[in-house]
C-alpha positions as CSV (number, residue, x, y, z in Angstrom):
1,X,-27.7,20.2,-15.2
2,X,-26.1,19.5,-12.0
3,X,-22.4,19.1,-11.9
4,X,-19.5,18.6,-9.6
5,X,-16.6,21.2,-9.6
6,X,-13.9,22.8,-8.3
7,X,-11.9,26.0,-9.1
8,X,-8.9,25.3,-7.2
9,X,-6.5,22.3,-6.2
10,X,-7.0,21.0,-2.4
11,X,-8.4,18.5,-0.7
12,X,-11.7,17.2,-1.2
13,X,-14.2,18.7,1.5
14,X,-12.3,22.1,1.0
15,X,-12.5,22.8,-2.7
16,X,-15.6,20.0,-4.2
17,X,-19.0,21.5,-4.9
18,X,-22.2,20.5,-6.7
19,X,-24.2,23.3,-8.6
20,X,-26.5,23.8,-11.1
21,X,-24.1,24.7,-14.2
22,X,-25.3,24.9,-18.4
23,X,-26.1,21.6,-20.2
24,X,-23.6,21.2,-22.7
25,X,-25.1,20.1,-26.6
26,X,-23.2,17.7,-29.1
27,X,-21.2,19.6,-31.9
28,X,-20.1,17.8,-34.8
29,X,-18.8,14.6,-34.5
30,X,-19.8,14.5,-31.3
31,X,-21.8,12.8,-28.9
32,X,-24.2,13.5,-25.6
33,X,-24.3,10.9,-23.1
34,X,-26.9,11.3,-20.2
35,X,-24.7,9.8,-17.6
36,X,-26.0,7.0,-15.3
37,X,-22.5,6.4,-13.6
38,X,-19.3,8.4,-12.8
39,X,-16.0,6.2,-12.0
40,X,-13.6,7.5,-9.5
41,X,-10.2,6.9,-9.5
42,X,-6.8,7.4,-8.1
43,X,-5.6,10.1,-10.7
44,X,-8.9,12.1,-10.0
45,X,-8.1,12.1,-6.5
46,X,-4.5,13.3,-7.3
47,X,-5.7,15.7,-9.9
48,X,-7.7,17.4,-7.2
49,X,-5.3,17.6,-4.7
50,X,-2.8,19.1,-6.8
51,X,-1.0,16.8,-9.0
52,X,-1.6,18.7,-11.9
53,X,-2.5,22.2,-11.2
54,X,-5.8,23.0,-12.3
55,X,-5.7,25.0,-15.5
56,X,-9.2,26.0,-16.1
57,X,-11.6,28.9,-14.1
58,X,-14.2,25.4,-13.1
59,X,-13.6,21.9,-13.5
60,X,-15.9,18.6,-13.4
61,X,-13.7,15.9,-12.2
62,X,-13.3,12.0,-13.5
63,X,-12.6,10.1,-16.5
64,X,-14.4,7.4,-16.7
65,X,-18.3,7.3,-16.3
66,X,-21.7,5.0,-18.7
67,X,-24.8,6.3,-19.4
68,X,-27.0,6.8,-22.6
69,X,-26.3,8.7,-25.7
70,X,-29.4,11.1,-25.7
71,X,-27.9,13.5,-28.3
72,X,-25.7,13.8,-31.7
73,X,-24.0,16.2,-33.3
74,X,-23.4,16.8,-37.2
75,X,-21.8,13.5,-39.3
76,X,-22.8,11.1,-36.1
77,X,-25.4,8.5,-37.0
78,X,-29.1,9.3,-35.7
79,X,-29.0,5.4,-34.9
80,X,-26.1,5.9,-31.9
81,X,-29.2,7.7,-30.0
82,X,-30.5,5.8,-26.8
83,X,-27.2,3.7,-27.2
84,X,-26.1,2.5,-23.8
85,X,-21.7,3.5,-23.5
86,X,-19.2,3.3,-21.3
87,X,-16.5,6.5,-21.6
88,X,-12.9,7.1,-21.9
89,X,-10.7,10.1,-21.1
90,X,-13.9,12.4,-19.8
91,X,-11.6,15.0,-18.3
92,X,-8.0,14.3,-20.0
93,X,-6.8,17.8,-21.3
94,X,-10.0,19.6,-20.9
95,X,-12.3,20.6,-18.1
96,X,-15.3,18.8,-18.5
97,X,-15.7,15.1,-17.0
98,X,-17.8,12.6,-16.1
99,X,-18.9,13.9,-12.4
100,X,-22.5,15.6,-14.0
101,X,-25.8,14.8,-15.7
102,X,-24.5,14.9,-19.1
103,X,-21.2,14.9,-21.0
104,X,-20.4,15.8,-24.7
105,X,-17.1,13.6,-26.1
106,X,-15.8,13.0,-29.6
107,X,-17.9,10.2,-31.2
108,X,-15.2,7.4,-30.4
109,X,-14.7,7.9,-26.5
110,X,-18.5,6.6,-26.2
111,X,-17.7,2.7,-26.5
112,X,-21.1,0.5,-26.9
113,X,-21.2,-1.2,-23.1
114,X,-22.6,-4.7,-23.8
115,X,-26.5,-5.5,-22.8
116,X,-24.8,-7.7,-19.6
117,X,-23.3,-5.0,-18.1
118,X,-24.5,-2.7,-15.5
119,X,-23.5,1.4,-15.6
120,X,-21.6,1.1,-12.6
121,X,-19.7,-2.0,-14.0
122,X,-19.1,0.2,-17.0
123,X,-17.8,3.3,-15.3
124,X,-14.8,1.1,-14.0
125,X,-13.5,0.7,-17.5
126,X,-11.7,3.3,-19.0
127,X,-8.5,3.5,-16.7
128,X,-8.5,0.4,-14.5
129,X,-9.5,-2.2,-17.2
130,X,-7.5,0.2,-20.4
131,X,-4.4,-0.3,-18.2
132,X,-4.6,-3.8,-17.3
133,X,-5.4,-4.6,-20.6
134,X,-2.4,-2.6,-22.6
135,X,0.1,-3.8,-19.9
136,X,-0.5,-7.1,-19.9
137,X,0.0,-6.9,-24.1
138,X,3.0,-5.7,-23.2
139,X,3.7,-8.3,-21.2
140,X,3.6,-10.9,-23.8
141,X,4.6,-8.3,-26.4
142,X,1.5,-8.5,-28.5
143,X,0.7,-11.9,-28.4
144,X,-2.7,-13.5,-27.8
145,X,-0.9,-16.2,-25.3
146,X,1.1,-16.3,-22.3
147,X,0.9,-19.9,-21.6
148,X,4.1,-20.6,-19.4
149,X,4.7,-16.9,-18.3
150,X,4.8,-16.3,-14.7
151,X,3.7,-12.8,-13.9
152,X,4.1,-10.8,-10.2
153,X,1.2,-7.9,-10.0
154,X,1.7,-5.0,-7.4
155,X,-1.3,-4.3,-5.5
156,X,-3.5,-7.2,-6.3
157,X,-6.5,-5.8,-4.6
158,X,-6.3,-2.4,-6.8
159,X,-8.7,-1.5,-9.5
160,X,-5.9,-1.9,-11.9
161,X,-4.1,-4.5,-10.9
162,X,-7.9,-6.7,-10.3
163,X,-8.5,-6.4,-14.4
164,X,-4.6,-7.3,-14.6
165,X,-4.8,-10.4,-12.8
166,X,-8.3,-11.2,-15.3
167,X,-6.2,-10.4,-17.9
168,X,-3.2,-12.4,-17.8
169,X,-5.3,-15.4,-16.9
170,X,-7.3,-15.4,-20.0
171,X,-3.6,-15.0,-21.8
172,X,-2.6,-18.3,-19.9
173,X,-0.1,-16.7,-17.4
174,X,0.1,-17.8,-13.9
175,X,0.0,-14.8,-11.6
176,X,1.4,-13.9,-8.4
177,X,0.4,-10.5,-6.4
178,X,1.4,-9.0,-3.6
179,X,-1.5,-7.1,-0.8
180,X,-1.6,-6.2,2.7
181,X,-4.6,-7.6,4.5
182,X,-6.5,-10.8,4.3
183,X,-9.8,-9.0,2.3
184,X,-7.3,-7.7,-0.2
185,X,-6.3,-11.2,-0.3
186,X,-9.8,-12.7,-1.3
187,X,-10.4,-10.1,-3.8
188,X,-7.2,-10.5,-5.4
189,X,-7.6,-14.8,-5.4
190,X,-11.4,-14.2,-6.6
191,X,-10.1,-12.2,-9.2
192,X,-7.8,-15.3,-10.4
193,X,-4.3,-14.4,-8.9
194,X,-2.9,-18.1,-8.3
195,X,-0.6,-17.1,-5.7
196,X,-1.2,-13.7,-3.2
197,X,2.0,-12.7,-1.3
198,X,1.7,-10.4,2.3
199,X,4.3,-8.1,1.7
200,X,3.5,-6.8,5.5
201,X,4.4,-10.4,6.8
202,X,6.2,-11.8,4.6
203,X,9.5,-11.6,2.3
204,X,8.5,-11.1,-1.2
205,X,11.8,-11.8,-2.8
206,X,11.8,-14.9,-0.6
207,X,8.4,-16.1,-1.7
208,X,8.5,-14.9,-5.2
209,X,11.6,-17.4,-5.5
210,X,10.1,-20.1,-3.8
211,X,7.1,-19.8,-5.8
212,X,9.0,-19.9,-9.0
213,X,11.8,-22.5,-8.2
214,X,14.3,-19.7,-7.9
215,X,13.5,-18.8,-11.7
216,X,11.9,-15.5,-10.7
217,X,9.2,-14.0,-12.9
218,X,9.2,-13.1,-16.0
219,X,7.3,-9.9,-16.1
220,X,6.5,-7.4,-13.3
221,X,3.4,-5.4,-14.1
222,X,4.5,-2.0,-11.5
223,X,1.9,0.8,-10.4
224,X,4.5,2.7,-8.3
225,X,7.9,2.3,-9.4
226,X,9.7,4.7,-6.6
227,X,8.4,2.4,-3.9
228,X,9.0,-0.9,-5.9
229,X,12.2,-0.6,-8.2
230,X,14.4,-1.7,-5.0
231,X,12.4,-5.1,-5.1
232,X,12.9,-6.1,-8.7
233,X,16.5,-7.5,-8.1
234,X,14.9,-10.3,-6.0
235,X,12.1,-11.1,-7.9
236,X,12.8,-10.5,-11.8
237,X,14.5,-13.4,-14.1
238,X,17.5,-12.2,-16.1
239,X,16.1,-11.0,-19.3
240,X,12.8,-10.5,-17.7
241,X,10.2,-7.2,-18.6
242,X,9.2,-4.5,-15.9
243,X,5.7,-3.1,-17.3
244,X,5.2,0.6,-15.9
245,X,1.7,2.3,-15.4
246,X,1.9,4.3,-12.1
247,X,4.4,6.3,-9.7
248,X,4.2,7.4,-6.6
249,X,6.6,10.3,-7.2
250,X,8.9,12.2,-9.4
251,X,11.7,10.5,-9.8
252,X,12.6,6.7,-8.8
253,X,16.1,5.3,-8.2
254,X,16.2,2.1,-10.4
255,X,18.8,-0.7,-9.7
256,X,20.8,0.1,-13.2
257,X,23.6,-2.6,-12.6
258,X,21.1,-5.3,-12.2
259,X,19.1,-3.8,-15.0
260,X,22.0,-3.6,-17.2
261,X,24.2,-7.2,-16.2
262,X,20.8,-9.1,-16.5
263,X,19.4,-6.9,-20.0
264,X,16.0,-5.9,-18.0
265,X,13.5,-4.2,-20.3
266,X,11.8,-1.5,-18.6
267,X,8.6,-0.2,-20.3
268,X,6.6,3.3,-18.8
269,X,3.1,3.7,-20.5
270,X,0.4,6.5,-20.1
271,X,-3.0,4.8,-20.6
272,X,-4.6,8.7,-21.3
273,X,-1.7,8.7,-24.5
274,X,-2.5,5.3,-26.2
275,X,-2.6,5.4,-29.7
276,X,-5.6,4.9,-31.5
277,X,-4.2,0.9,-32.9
278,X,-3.4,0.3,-29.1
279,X,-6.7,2.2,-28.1
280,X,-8.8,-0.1,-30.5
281,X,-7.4,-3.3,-29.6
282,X,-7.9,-2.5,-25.9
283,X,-11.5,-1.7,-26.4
284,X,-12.3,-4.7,-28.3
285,X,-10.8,-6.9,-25.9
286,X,-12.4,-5.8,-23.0
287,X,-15.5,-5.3,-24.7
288,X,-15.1,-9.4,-26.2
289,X,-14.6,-10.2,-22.2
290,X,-17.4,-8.4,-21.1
291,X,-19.8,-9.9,-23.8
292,X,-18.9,-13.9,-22.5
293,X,-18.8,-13.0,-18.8
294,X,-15.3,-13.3,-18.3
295,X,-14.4,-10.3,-16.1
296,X,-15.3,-9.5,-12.7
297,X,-15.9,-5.6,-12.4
298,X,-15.5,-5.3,-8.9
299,X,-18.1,-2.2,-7.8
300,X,-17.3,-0.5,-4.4
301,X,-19.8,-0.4,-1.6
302,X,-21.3,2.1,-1.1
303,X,-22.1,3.6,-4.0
304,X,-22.1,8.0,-3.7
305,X,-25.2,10.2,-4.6
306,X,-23.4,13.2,-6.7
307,X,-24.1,15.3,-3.5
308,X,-21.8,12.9,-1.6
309,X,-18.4,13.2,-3.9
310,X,-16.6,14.4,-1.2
311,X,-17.2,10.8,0.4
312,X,-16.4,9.2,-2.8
313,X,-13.3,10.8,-3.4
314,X,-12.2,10.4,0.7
315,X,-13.1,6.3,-0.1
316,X,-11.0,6.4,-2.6
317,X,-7.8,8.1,-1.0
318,X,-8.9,5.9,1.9
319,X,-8.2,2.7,0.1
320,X,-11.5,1.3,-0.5
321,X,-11.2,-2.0,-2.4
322,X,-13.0,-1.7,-5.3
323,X,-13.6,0.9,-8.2
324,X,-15.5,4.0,-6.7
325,X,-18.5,4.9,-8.0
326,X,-20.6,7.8,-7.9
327,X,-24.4,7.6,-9.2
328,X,-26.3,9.9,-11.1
């Protein structure tokens, strides 16, 4: 089959190929999946680079990814063949994703992707839409409402933070983002965010409390914590929630008084580490949105032929609004 690899961290046009490399075949309890579609996202890009040192001779990148069972193993019903799927956790703690023809993964990680959904639409599940989900559970600690919770979203225009914004409006929560540029402000007010906030010209602690009569929000859903922490003394109601799924560095220097004097909850997740009762109820959620048309899976354009990864992955460190996609 052909594959993308590399056998060393770096950037992408040093260290990404595309080769002809062995079909793998379904052992037991396993599945095949003829990929149609290969997600790319952030932590790929960061894997590659270096984030985590790469600790296999060869590696096919990315997590996520859809395509057709066209093989099972032993123990796997014979009726899951020619089953259309969308993945999760491709390439988490082994070295064998979703960037290639085919892909073998246990039985569970090939989730049934609804006959209204496209394969690209279904490779920008397993992180972006996982992670929105979970957080905003968290948000309104495992309830099925969040009808009069206000809500501020970091990076409305992200992949994440797009299915966040879908999310907490289904739960009933008004939602205010912050973004940079006027397109990131359409995508994130077409994705449902009731109020988008320009933290490049304007005050976000300023807004955020005119927004909410100088309440402040009651949950702030955070992909990079060391950039963001500084903010949350401005925009965060005493007693509120800070809901953690991304940082842009090692350590982050949290305002502890403010945490402390106004009894902040701060709550760091790892979608790759779910358990399987979080795992479950984030599948059948999104998969119960997906089936009545209720999220917006917001595809980059272009698309990448596998021979193009390099571009894929550059889009993606480039800030390309939308989940990145490669076809196969």
């Amino acid at each position: 089959m052909q594959a993308a690899y590399y056998e060393a961290n770096g950037s992408a046009r040093d260290v990404l190929r595309v080769g002809e490399i062995a079909t793998p075949q379904a052992g037991a309890g396993e599945v095949r999946v003829k990929l149609a579609a290969s997600g790319v996202n952030p932590s790929d890009v960061k894997s590659r680079a270096g984030s985590r040192k790469i600790a296999w001779p060869q590696l096919i990148p990315h997590s996520d990814g859809a395509g057709i069972i066209d093989q099972v193993g032993d123990g796997v019903p014979a009726s899951r063949l020619g089953e259309r799927v969308w993945l999760w956790n491709g390439q988490w703690k082994r070295p064998f994703g979703t960037a290639a023809d085919y892909i073998v993964v246990p039985e569970a990680q090939a989730v049934t992707l609804p006959d209204n959904i496209g394969f690209a639409e279904g490779a920008c599940l397993g992180i972006p839409a996982m992670t929105a989900y979970h957080a905003v559970k968290l948000a309104g600690a495992g309830q099925s409402s969040l009808l009069g919770t206000t809500l501020l979203v970091s990076g409305g225009a992200g992949a994440v933070s797009q299915y966040v914004i879908q999310f907490a409006r289904l739960a009933g929560a008004t939602v205010l983002t912050t973004i940079s540029s006027p397109a990131k402000a359409t995508a994130a007010l077409e994705a449902g965010a009731d109020h988008v906030i320009d933290y490049k010209r304007a005050d976000v602690g300023d807004r955020v409390m005119a927004l909410t009569d100088h309440r402040g929000v009651d949950v702030v859903i955070e992909m990079d914590i060391v950039a963001n922490a500084k903010l949350l003394p401005r925009v965060l109601r005493p007693k509120g929630q800070v809901i953690i799924y991304g940082t842009g560095g090692a350590e982050a220097t949290i305002p502890a008084s403010f945490c402390l004097t106004n009894s902040i909850g701060l709550q760091f997740f790892l979608v790759y580490e779910l358990n399987d009762t979080e795992r479950a109820a984030a599948i059948a959620g999104i998969n119960d949105a997906l089936a009545r048309g209720k999220l917006i899976n917001r595809v980059a354009t272009p698309t990448y032929a596998l021979k193009d990864i390099v571009a894929a992955h550059e889009a993606v460190e480039q800030g390309t609004i939308g989940n990145v996609i490669v076809t196969l």
